[in-house]
MITI-639760 format. One record per residue: residue number from 1; residue in three letters; chain; x, y, z of N, C-alpha, C, O, CB in turn. Coordinates in pm, whole numbers, plus 32768, in hexadecimal, padded with zeros to 4 digits. Last residue first. Glycine has a CB too. Example, Ala and Ser with C-alpha at 12.3 -4.5 7.8 and 13.67 -1.06 7.14 Angstrom:
BEGIN
REC rofi gupa semi   nu   nv   nw  cau  cav  caw   cu   cv   cw   ou   ov   ow  cbu  cbv  cbw
REC    2  SER    A 8505 7F1F 82C4 8557 7F96 82CA 850A 8003 8313 853D 8072 8324 8580 7FC4 823C
REC    1  ALA    A 8527 7DC7 830C 84CE 7E3E 830C 8528 7EB6 830C 8590 7EB4 834E 846B 7E41 8389
***
This chain:
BEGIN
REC rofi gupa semi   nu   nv   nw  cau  cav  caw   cu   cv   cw   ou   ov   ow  cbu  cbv  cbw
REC  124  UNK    A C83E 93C8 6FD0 C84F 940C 6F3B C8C8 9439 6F23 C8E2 946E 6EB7 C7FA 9482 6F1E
REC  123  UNK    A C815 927F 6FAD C855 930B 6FFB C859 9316 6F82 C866 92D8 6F19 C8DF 9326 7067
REC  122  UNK    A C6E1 91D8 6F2C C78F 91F9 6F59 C7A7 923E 6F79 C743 9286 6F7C C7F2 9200 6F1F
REC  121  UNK    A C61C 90DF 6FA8 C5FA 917E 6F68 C6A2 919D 6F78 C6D9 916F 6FDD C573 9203 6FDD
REC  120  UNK    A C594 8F96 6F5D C5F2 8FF5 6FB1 C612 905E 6F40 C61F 9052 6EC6 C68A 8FA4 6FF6
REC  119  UNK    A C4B0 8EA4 6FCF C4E5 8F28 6F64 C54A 8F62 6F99 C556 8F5C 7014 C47F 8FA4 6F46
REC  118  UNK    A C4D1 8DD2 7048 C456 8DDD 6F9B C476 8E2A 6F7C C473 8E34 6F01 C3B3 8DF1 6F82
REC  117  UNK    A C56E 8D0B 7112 C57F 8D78 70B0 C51A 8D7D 7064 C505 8D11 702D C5ED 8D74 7062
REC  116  UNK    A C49D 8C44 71FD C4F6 8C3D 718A C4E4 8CC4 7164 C47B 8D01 717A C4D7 8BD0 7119
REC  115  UNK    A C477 8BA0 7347 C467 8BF0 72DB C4E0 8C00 7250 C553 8BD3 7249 C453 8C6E 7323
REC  114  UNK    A C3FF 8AD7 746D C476 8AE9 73E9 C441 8B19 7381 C3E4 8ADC 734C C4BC 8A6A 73AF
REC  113  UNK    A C3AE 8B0A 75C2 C397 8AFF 751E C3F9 8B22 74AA C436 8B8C 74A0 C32C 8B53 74FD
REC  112  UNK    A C36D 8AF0 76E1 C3C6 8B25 768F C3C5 8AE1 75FA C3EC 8A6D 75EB C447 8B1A 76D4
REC  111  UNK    A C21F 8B08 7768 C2A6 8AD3 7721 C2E7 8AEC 76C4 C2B7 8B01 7655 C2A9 8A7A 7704
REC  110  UNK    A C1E9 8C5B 7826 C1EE 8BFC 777D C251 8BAB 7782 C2C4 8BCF 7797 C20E 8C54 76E7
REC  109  UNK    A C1EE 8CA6 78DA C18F 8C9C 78DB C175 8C5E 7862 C108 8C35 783A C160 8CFA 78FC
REC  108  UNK    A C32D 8D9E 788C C2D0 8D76 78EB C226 8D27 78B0 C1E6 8D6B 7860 C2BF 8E08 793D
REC  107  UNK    A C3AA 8D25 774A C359 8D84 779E C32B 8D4A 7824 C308 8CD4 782C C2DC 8DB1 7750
REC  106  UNK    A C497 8CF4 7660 C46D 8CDE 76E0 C425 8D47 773D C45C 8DA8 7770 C4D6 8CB8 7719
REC  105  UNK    A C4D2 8C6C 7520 C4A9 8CE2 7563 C464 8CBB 75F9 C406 8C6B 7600 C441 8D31 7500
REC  104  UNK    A C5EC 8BFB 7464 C5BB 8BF4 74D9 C55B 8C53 7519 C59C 8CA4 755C C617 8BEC 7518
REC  103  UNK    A C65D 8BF9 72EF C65F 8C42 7367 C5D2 8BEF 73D3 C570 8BB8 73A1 C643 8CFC 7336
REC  102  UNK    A C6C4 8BF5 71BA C6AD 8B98 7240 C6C4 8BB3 72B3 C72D 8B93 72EA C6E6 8B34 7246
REC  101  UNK    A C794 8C84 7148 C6D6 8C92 7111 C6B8 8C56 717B C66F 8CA5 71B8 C684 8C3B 7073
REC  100  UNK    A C8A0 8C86 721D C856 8C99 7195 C7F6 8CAE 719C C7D7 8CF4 71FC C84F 8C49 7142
REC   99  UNK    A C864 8C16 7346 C8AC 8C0B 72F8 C873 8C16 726E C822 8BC3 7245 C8E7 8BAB 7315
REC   98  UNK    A C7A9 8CB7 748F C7CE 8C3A 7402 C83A 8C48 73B0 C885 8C9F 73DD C761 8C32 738C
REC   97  UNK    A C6C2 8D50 753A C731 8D1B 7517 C73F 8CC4 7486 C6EC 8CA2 7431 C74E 8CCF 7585
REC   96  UNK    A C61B 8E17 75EC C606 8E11 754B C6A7 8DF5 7551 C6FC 8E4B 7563 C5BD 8EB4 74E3
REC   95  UNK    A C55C 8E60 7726 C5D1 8E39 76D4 C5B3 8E13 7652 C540 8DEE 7638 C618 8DD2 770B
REC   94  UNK    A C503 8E6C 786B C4D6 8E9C 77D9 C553 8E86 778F C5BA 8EA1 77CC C4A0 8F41 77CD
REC   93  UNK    A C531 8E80 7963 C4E9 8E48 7968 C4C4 8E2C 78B3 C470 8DDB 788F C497 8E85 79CD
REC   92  UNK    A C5D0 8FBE 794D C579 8F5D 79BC C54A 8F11 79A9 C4E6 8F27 79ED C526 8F76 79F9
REC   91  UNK    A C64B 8FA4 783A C626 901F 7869 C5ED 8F98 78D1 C5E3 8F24 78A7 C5C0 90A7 7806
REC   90  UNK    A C742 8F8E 76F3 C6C8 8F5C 7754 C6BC 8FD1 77B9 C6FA 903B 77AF C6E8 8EC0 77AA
REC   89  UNK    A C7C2 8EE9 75CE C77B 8F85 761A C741 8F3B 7685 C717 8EC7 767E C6F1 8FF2 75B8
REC   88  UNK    A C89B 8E4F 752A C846 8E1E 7587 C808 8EE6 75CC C856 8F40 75E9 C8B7 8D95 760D
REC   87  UNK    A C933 8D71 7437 C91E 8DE5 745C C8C6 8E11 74C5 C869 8DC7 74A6 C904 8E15 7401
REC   86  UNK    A CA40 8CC7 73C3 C9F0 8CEE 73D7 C9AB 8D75 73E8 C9D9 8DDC 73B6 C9F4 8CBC 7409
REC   85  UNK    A CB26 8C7A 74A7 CB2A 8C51 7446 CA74 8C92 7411 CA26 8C70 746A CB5D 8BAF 7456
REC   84  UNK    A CB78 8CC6 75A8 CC08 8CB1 7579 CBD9 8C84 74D0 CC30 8C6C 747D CC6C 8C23 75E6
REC   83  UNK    A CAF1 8E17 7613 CAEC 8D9A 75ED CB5C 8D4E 75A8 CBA8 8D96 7568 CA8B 8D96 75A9
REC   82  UNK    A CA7F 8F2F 76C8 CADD 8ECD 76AF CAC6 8E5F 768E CA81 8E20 76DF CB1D 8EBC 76FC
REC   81  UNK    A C93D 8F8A 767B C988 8F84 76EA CA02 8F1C 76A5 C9E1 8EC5 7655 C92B 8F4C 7778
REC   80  UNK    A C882 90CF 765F C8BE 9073 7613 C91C 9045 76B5 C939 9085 771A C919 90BB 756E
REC   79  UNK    A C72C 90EC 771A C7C9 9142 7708 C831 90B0 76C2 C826 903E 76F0 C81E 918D 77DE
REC   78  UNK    A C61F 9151 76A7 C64B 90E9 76C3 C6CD 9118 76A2 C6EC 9156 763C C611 9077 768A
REC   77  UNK    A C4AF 91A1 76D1 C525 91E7 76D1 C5A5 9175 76CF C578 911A 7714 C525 924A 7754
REC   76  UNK    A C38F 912C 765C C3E7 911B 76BB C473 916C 768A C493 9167 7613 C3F4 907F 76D5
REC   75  UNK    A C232 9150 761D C2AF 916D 75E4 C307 9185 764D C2EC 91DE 769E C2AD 91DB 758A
REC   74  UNK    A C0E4 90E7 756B C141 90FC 7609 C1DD 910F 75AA C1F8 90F2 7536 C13F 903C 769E
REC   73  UNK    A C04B 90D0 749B C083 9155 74BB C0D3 9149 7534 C107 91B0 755F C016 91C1 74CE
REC   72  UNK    A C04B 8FD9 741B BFCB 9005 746F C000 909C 74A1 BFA6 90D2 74E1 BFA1 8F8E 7501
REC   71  UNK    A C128 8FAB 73A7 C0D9 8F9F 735C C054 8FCE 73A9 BFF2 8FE9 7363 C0E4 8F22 7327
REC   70  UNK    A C229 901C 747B C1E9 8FD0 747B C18C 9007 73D9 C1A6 9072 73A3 C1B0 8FC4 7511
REC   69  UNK    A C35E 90C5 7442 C2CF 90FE 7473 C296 9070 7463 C2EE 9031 742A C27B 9189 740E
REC   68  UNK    A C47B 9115 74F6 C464 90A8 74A5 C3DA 909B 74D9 C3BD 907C 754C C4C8 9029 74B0
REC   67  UNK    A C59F 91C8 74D6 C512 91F0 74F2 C4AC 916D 74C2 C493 9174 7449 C4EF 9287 749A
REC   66  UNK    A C6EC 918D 7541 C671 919A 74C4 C5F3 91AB 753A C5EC 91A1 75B5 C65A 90E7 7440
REC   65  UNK    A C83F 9218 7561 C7AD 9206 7562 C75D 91CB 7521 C77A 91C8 74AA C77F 9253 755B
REC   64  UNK    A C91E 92BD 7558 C933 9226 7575 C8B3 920D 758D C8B1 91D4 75FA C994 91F6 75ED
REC   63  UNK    A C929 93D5 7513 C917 93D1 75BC C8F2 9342 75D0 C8B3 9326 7635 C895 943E 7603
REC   62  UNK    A C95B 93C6 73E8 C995 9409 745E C9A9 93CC 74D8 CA11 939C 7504 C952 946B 747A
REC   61  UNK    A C873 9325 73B1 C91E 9301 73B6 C949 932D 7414 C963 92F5 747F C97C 9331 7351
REC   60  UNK    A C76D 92C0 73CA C7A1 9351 73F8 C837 9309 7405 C85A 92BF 7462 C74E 93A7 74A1
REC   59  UNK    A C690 9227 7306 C70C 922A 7337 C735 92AD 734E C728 9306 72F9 C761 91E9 72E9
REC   58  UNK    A C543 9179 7316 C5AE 9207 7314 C625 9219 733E C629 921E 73B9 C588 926A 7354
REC   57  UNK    A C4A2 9051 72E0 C50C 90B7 732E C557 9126 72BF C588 9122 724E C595 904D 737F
REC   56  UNK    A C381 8FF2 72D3 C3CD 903A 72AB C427 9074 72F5 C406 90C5 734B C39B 907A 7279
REC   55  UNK    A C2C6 8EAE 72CB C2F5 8EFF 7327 C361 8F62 72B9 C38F 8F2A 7256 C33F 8E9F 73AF
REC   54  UNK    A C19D 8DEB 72E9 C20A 8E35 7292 C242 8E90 72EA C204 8EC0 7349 C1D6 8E82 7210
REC   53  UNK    A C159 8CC8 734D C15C 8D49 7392 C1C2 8D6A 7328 C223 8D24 730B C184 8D55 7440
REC   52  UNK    A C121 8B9C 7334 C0D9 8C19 72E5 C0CB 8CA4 72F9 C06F 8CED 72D5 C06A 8C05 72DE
REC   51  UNK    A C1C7 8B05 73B7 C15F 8B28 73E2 C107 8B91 73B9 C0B8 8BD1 73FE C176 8B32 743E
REC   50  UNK    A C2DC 8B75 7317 C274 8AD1 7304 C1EC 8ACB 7360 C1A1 8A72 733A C2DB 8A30 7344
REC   49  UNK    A C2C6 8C6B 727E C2EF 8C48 72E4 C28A 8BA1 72E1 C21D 8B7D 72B5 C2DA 8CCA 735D
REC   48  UNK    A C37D 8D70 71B2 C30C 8D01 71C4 C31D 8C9A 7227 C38E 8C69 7228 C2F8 8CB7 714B
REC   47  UNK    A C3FE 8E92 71AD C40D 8DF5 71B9 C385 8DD7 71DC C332 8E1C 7218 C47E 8DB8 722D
REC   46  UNK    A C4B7 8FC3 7121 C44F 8F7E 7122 C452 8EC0 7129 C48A 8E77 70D8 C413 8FBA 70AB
REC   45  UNK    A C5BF 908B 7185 C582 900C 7145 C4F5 9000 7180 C4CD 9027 71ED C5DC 8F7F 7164
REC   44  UNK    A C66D 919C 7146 C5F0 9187 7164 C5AA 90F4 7126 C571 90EA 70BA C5AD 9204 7133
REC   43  UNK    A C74D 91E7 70ED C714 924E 7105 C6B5 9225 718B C6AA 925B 71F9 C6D0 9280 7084
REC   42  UNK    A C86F 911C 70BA C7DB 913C 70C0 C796 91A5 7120 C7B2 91AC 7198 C79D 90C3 70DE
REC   41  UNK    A C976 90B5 7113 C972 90D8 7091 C8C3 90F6 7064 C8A2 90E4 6FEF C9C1 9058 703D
REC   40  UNK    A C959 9061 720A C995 90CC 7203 C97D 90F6 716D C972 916F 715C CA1E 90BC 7233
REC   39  UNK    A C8B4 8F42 721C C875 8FDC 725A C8A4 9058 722C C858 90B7 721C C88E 8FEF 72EF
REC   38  UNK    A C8DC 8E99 70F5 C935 8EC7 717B C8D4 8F5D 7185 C8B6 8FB5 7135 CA0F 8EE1 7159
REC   37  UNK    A C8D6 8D5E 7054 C8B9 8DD9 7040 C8CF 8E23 7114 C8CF 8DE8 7180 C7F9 8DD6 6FDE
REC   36  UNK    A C904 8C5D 700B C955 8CB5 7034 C94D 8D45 7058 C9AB 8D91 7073 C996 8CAC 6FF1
REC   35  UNK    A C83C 8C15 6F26 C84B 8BBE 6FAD C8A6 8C01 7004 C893 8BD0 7074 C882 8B29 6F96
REC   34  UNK    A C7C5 8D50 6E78 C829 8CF3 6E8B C82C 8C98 6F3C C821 8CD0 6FA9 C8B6 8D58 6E69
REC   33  UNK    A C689 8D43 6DD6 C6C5 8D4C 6E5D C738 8D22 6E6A C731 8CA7 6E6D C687 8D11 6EB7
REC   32  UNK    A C62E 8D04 6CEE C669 8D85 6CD6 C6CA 8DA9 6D6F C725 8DFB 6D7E C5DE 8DFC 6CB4
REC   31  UNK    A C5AA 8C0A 6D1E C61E 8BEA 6CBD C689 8CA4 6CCB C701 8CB2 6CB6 C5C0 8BB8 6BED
REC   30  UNK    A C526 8B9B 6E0D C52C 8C2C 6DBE C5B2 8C11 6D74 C61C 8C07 6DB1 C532 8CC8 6E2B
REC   29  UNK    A C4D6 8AC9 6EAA C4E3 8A72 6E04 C507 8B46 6DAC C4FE 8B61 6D34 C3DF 89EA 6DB3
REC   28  UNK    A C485 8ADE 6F78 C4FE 8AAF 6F82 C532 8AA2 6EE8 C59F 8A79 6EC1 C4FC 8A2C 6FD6
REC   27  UNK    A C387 8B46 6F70 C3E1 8BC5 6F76 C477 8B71 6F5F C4D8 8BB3 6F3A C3D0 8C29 701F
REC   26  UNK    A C301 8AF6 6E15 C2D9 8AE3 6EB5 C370 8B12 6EF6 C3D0 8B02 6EAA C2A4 8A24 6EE8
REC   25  UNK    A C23A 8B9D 6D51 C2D7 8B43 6D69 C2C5 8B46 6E06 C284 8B8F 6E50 C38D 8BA0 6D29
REC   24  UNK    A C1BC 8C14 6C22 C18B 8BEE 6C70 C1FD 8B7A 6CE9 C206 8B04 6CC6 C117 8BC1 6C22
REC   23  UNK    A C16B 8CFD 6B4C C1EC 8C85 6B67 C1F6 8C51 6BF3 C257 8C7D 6C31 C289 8CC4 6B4B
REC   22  UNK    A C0C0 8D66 6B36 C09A 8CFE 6ADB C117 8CA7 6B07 C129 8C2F 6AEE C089 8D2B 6A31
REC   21  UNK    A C000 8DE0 6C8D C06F 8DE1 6C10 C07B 8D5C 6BBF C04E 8CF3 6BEC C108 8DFE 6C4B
REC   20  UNK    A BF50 8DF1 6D58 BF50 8DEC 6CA8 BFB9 8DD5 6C7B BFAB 8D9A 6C0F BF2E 8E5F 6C5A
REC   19  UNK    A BFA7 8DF6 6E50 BFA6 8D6B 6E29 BF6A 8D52 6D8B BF59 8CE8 6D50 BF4B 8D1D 6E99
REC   18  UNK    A BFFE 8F2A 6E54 C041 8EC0 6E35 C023 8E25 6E15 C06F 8DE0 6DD1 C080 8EC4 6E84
REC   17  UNK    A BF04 9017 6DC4 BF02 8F83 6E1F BF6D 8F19 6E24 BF4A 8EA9 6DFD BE93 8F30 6DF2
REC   16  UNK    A BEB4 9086 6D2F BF3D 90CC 6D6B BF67 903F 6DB5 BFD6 9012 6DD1 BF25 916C 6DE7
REC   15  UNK    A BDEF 906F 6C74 BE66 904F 6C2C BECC 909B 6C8B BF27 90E0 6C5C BE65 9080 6B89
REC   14  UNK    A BD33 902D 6D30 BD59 8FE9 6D11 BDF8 8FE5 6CCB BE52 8F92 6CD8 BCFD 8FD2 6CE7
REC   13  UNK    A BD15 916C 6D54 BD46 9117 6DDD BD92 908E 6DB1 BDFE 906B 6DE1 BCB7 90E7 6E45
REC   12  UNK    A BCB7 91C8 6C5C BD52 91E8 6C86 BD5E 9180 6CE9 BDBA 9132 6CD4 BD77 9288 6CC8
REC   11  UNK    A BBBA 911E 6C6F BC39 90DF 6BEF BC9A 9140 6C0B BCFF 911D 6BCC BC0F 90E5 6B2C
REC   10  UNK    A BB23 91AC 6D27 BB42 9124 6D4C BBA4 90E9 6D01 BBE7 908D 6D31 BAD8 90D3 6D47
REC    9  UNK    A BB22 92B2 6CB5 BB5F 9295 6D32 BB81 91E7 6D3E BBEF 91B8 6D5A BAF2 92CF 6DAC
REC    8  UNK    A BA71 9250 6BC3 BAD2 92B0 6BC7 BB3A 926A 6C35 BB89 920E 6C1E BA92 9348 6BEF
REC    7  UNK    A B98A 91EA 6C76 B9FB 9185 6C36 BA70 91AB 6BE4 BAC5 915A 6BBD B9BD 912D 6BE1
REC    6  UNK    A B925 92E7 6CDA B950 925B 6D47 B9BC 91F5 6CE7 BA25 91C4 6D0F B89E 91E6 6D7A
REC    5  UNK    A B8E4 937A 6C0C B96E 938F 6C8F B99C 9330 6CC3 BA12 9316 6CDD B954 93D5 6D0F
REC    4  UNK    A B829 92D5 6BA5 B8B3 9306 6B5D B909 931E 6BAE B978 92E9 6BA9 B8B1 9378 6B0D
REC    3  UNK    A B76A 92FF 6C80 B79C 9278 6C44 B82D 928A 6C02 B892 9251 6C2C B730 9242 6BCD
REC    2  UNK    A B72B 9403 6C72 B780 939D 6CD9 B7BB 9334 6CCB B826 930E 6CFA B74A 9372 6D2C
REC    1  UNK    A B6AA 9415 6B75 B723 945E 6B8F B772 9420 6C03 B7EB 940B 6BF8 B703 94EF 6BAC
***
């Protein structure tokens, strides 16, 4: 009977597991991502980061924001800031810049690393 649970449990994990999927694309190659794609027209992106840090931001329009959580659970507050091209949040020391799918993430204590769009969720 354990046995059954255990590989019960072990074939949902598998089939939730993003690195299953049968279509398999590396984040610059998302054919569904537009190269243009803009903070304001999204709820909520999801990026992949070249140091293997996934990262998700939340967009609070309103109040010019995102919430941008790490893949390990840390999560920085970050106030949108003027740009002549682009897009850029930051907070002390902490920042999520770029242009389109091609974004910059900067932390204390990390080199700054280049990430890409993998998903983006829309205003509703």
């Amino acid at each position: 009977m354990k046995a059954q649970i255990v590989s019960v449990v072990v074939l949902m994990l598998a089939a939730c597991h993003p690195a299953e999927r049968s279509s398999q694309t590396t984040a610059g190659d998302r054919p569904d991502i537009a190269d243009n794609v803009r903070p304001d027209d999204a709820a909520e992106w999801t990026l992949m980061c070249a140091n293997g840090i996934g990262l998700v931001a939340t967009f609070d329009h309103p109040r010019q924001m995102a919430t941008v959580r790490r893949s390990d659970g840390l999560a920085a507050d970050l106030m949108r800031e003027p740009t002549s091209t682009g897009y850029e949040f930051k907070a002390t020391q902490t920042e999520l810049k770029g242009v389109g799918k091609n974004a910059t993430w900067r932390e204390p204590r990390l080199a700054d690393t280049t990430c890409t769009v993998t998903e983006v969720k829309p205003r509703d």
